[in-house]
N, C-alpha and C positions, 0 to 999 in steps of 0.2 A: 372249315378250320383244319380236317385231319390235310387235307394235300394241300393246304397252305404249310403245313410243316413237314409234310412229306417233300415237297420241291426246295425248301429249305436246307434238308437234310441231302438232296441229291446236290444241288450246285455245293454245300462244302466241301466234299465227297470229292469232286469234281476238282476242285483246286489245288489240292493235293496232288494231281496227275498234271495241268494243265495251268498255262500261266493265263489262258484267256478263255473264261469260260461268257459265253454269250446269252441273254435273258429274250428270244425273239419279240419285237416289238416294243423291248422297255430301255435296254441296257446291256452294258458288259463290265465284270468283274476283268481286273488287271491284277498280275503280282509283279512286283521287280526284285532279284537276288539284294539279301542286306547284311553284310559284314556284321562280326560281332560288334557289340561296342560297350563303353565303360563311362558312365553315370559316374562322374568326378564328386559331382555333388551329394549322390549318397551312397556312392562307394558299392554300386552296382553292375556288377557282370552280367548283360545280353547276350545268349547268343545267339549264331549268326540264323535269318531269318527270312520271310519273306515281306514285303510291304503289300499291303492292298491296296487299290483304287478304283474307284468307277470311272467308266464315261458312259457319258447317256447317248453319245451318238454312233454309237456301233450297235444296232440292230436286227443286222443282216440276219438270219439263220443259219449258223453253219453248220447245224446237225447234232450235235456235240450231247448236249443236254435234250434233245428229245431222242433220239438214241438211246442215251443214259435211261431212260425213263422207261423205253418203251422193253428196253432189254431185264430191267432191277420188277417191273410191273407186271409181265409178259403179258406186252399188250400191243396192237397194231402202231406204227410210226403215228397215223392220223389221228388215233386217241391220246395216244400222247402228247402231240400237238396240242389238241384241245385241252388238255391238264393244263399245261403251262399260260394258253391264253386264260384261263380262268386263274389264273396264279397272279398274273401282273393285270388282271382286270380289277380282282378284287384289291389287289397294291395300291394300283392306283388311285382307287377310291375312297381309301383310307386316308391317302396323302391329301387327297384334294378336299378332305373334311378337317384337314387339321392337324392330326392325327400321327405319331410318331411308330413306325413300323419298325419293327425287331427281327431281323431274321438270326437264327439263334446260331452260333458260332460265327459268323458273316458280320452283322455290324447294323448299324440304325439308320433308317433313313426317314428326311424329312424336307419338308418345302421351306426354303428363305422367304425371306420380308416379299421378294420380288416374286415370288411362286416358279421357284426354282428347284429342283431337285437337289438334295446335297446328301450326303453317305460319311457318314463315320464307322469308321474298322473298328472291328472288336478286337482289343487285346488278350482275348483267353488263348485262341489259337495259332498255331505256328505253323503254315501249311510247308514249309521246307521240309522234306523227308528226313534230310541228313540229320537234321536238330533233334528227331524224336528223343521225347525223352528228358532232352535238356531243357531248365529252366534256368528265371535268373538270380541268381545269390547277389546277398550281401557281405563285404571283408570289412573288417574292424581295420582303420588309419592305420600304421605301424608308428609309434612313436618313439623317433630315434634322441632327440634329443634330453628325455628324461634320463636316460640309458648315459648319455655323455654326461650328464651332472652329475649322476649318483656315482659315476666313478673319478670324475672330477674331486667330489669331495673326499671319498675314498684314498685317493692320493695324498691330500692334504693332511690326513691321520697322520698316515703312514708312509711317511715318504722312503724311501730307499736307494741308494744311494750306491755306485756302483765305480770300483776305484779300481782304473787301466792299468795291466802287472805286464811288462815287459819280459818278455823271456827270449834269453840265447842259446842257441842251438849248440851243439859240441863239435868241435873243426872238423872232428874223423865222418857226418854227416854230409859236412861242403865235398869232402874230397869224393864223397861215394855219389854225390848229385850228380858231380860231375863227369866223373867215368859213367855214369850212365846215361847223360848224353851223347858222350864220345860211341858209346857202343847204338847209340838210337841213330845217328847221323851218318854212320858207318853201313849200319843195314839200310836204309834209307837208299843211300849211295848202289848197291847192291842191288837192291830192290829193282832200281831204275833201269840199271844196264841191262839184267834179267829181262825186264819188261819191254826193252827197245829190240830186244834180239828177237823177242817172241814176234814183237808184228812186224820184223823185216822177214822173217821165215813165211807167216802168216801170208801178207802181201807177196811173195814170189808163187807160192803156191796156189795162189786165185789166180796172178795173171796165166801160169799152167791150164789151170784148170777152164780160164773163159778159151783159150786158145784152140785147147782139143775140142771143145763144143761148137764154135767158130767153125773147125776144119770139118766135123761131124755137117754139119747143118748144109753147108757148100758140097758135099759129096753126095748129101742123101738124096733120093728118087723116087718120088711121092707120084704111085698112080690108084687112079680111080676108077674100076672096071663100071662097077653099077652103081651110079650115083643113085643116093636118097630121094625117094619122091618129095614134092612139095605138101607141106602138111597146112590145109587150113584150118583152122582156129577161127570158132565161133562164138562170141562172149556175150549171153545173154543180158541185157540192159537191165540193170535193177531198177525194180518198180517201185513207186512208194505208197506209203500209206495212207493220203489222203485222194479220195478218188469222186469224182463228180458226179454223179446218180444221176441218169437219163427218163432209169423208169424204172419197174420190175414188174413181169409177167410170168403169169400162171403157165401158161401156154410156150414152148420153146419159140415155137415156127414164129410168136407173135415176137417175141425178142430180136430175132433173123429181120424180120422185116422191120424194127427201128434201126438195127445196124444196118442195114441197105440206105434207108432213105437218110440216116446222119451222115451215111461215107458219099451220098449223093451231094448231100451240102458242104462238102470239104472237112468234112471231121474224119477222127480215126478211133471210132467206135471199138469197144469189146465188152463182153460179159466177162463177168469176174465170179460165175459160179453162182447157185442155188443159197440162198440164205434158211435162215430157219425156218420161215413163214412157206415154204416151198415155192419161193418165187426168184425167177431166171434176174438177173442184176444188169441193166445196159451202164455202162459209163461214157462220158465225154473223154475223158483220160485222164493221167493219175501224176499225181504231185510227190515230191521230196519234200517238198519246200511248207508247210501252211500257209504264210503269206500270198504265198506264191498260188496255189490251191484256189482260197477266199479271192483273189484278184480276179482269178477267171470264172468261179461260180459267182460271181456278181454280172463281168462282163454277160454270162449265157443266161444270168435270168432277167437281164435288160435288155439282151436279142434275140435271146432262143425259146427260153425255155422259163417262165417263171416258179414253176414246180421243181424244179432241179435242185436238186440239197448234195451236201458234202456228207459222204460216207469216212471213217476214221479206222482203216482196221489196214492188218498185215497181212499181204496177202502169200500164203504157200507157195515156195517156189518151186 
């Protein structure tokens, strides 16, 4: 029961980081990004979130979660392996008895009529990082139209009643409106001439000026005693983070000779340095992509190599 809720407690963990996290041999947990949204009906603010899902057909291993395990337990990759098949052995035995399984912050799972696996997500958690924190409220309606009656009637009391007063101005005002047009249309007038002279000045002075540079550029006598050597420029390829595990060996020279006999079968083998266990790391090669990664550690453990797992780490540049 304790590492039924101990593996419980690592795939949450897990989700928080990772939109797919894998159960070897049972399943995989899915999230997909989810907008806030607004519950019209009881005037509820969600924010924004992540959704969960399973599928039961993604299997594979891709290292993820016994990794996780072996690194939170400090314990060999194979023992942790063996945690996890006792995790979804005893899972599974529960379901096939009937029997509704809880894994706690994660969600319920149980068999349909047809003895199918089905999964219900827990609403407690939010594995979206950006959300921490945030839950979701309720607003009271705003109710606008009591607000309009009650001053509707208000009005009715008290109506008020507002009577348009004509008023004329004194003639000596017209005469000063106007002279002080006269004087606005005048500067105006002013203004403009000013302005035209400036960019006929402006415009002789550029054509001057591209002229002499013109005549500069035609005169001038450009020599090069010692020309610059050629510089090459080497741009190391960035690696990525998901890398395909060949093997690890105690032994260097034993490492040496899987990179000989992989580069013998058309791979392009390297280690990627001494892990904590003090074991040398062979890889097939290394991925950007995850998709991309799991496509080809499937391809090598259904032609090369069945023991072959995906490692998840950044490597030092």
């Amino acid at each position: 029961m304790f590492v039924f809720m101990q593996l419980a407690t690592y795939i949450s963990d897990l989700l928080y980081r990772y939109e797919c996290v894998i159960i070897p041999g049972f399943g995989a947990f899915l999230t997909q990004y989810q907008s806030a949204q607004i519950d019209q009906a009881s005037h509820t603010f969600i924010p924004p979130g992540k959704a969960l899902m399973f599928n039961r057909q993604l299997q594979t291993n891709d290292g993820i979660l016994a990794n996780y395990v072996a690194s939170v337990e400090n314990c060999s990759y194979t023992v942790a392996l063996q945690k996890i098949r006792n995790f979804t052995g005893a899972l599974s035995l529960q379901l096939s008895e009937g029997k509704k399984v809880t894994i706690a912050g994660v969600g319920e799972f149980y068999l349909s009529d047809e003895r199918a696996v089905q999964f219900s997500p827990s609403e407690k958690n939010n594995f979206n990082t950006a959300s921490f924190g945030l839950a979701p409220f309720e607003a009271q309606q705003i109710s606008r139209e009591t607000y309009k009656e009650d001053i509707t009637a208000l009005e009715k009391k008290t109506p008020i009643h507002i009577t348009p007063e004509r008023r004329k101005a004194p003639a000596y005002l017209k005469y000063a409106a106007i002279g002080l047009v006269a004087i606005a249309l005048a500067g105006f007038g002013g203004m403009k001439l000013y302005e035209n002279s400036v960019q006929d000045h402006n415009f002789a002075e550029k054509e001057k000026a591209e002229s002499l540079v013109e005549s500069q550029i035609q005169e001038a006598t450009f020599i090069i005693d010692n020309p610059l050597p050629t510089v090459h420029v080497t741009i190391p390829k960035e690696q990525g983070k998901y890398h395909i595990v060949a093997g690890a060996y105690r032994i260097e020279a034993n490492a040496q000779k899987k990179i000989d006999q992989l580069t013998s079968r058309g791979f392009s083998p390297k280690t990627i340095g001494v892990n904590k266990y003090g074991l040398h790391q062979v890889i097939y090669s290394s991925h950007e992509d995850r998709l991309e990664a799991l496509r080809a550690l499937r391809n090598i453990k259904n032609t090369e190599n069945k023991d072959a797992w995906l490692l998840v780490k950044k490597l030092d540049q």
